[in-house]
C-alpha positions in Angstrom: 184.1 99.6 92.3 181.2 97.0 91.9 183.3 94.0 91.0 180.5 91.7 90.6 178.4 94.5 88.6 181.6 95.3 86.8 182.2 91.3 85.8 178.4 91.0 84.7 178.8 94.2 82.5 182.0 92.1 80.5 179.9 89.3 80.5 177.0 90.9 79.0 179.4 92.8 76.3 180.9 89.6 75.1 177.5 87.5 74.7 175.8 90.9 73.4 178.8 91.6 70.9 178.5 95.1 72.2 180.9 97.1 73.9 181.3 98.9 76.9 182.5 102.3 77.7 185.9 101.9 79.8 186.0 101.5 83.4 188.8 104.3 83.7 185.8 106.8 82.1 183.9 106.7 85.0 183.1 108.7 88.2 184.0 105.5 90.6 187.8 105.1 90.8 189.1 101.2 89.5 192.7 100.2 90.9 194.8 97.3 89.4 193.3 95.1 92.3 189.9 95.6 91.6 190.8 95.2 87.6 191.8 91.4 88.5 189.5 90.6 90.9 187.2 91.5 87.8 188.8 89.5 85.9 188.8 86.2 88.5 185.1 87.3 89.0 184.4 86.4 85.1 186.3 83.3 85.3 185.2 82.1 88.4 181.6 82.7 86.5 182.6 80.9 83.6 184.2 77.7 85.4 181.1 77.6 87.6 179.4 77.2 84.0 181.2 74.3 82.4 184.7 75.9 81.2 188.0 74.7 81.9 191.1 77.0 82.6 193.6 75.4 80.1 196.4 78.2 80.5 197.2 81.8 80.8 198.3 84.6 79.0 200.9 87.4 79.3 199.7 90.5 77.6 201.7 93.5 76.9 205.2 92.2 77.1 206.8 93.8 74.6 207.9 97.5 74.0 205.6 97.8 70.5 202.7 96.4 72.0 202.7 98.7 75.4 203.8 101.7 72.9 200.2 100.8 70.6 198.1 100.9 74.0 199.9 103.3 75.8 200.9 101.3 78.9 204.0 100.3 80.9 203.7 97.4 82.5 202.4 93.7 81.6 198.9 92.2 81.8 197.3 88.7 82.1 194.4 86.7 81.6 193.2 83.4 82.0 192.8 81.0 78.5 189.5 78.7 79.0 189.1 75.5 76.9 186.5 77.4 74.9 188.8 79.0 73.4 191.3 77.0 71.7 191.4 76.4 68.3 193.4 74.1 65.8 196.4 75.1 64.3 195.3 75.6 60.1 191.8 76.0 61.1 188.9 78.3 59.3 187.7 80.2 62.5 184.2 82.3 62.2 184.7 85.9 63.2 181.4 85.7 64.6 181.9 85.1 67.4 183.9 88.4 68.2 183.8 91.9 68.6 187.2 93.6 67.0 189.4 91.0 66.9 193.2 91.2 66.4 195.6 88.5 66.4 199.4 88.4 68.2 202.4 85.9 67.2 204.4 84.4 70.2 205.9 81.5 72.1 203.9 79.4 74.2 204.7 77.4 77.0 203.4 73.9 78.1 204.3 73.2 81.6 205.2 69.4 83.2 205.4 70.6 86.9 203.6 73.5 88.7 205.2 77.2 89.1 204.0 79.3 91.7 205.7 82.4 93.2 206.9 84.3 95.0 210.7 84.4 93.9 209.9 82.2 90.9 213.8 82.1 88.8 214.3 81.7 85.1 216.0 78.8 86.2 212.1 77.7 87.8 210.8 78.5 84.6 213.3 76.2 82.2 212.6 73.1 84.9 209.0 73.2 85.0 208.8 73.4 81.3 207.7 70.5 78.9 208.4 72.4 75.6 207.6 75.8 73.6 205.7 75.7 70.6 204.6 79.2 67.8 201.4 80.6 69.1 198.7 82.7 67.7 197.2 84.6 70.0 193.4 85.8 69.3 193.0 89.2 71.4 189.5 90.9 71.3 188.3 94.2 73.5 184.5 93.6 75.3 185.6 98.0 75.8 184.7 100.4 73.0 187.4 100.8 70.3 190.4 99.5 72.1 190.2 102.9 73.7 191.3 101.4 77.6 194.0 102.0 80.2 195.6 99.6 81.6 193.0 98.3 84.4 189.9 98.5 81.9 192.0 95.4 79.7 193.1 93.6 83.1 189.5 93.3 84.1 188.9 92.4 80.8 190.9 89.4 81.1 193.8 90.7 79.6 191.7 91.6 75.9 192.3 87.5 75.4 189.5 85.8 73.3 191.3 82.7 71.7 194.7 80.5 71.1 195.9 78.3 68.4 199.0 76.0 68.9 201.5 75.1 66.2 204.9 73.8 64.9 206.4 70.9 66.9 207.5 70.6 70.5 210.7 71.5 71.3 212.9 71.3 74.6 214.3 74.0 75.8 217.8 72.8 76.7 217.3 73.0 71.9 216.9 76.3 71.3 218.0 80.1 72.2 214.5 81.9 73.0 216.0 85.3 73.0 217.4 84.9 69.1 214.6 82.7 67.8 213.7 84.7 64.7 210.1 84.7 63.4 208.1 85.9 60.0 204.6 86.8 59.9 202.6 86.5 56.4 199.3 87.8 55.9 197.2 86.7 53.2 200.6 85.2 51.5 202.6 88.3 51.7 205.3 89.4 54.3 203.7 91.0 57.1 206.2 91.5 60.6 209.2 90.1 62.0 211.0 90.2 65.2 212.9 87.6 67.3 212.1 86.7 71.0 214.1 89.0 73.0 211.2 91.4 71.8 209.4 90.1 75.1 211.0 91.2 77.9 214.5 90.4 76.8 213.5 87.0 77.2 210.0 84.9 77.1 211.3 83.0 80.5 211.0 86.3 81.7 208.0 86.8 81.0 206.8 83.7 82.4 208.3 84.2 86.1 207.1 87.5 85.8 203.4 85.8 85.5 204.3 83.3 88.3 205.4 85.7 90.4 202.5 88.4 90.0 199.7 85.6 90.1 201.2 84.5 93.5 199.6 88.2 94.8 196.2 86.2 94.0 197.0 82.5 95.2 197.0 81.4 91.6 199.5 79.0 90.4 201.0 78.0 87.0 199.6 74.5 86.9 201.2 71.1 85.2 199.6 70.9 81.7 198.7 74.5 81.0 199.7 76.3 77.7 201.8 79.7 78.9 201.2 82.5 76.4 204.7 84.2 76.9 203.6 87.6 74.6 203.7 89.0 71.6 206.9 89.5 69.5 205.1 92.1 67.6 202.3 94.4 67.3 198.6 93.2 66.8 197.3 92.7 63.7 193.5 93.6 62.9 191.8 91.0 61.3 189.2 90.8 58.5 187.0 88.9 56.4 188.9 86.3 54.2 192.0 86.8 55.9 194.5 84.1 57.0 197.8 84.3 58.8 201.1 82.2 58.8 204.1 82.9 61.5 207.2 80.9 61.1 209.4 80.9 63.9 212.9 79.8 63.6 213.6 75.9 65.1 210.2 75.8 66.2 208.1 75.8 62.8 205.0 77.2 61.6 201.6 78.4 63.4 198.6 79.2 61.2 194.9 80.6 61.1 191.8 81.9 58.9 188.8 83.8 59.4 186.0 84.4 57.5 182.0 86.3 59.0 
């Protein structure tokens, strides 16, 4: 696999606003390694160009989200500055190509995590607090129709975050019974409670430290964590606008319009 031809084909997709055929459709075999070092190729691009790596994100955590795209295992992806957003905000659709939008816990860390061998108990002391995420997922690959490497090179499907609600300690809250509500356009949408990802979002989250370690990338002091969704994505359309309340840790909020 081409990474650097690969990298410049995502690129083009997501300035174009035109898909690409999955990498997995191909002649030329793509493993997991050359999915991510797609993916770091993008970023790397994108740094060298003026963006900032605020964060990451863990895709695929949960079991209804790996059951929608037929996968087993989780993803991840790198959140720039580009793409953050404020919580209650109007947010043009423009700028994407089939966006869908995910409700989960986010992280904001005060101390560095890198693995190997990264605990739970790692996790809870190099946290500042959790806030309610919306998570903005969009697919540079033709119809959502990818295996698993085709979204790892595609930085994990990510395209955009918005922080809500109020910080909150962890030492204040149970992640794994947090409850949450999802409304769309006023009415009652989802709900689901944290042990959805992974049994645990800290689980997530060492799971992250641990598998970045592979690629000598750390879990840095300051960036936002996005642990996973609770539940499945959501498609998002003209005029629509999206609340999730989450038990203890309040309310996170978007809308989009062309």
């Amino acid at each position: 696999m081409e990474i650097k031809k690969a990298a410049a084909a995502l690129l083009e997709a997501e300035n174009a606003k035109e898909p690409i055929d999955p990498f997995t459709s191909s002649a030329e075999d793509i493993s997991v390694d050359d999915a991510y070092q797609i993916q770091l190729e993008q970023i790397r691009h994108k740094v060298d160009n003026g963006a900032v790596i605020v964060g990451k994100k863990i895709g695929l955590t949960s079991k209804v989200m790996q059951d929608m795209f037929n996968v087993s295992q989780p993803d991840y992806g790198h959140i720039l500055d580009s793409m953050m957003y404020k919580n209650g905000e109007t947010i043009s659709l423009e700028q994407f190509i089939q966006p869908k939008v995910e409700f989960e816990i986010a992280f904001v860390l005060k101390r560095d995590l890198k693995g190997p061998n990264v605990t739970i108990e790692d996790v809870i002391e190099a946290t500042d607090y959790v806030v309610p995420a919306i998570e903005i997922i969009d697919s540079r690959i033709k119809d959502w129709k990818f295996k698993f490497e085709d979204t790892v090179a595609d930085n994990g499907s990510s395209a955009g975050a918005i922080l809500g609600g109020q910080p909150v300690q962890l030492n204040d809250i149970d992640l794994p019974s947090v409850g949450m509500t999802v409304y769309k356009n006023g009415e009652l949408l989802d709900s689901a409670t944290g042990s959805a990802v992974m049994g645990n979002p800290l689980n997530a989250v060492a799971w992250l430290a641990n598998a970045l370690s592979s690629y000598d990338i750390s879990l840095n002091k300051g960036e936002v964590i996005l642990s996973g969704a609770l539940s499945a994505a959501v498609p998002i359309e003209d005029g629509d606008s999206f609340t999730a309340d989450f038990a203890h840790l309040g309310s996170v909020s978007a809308a989009f319009k062309q």
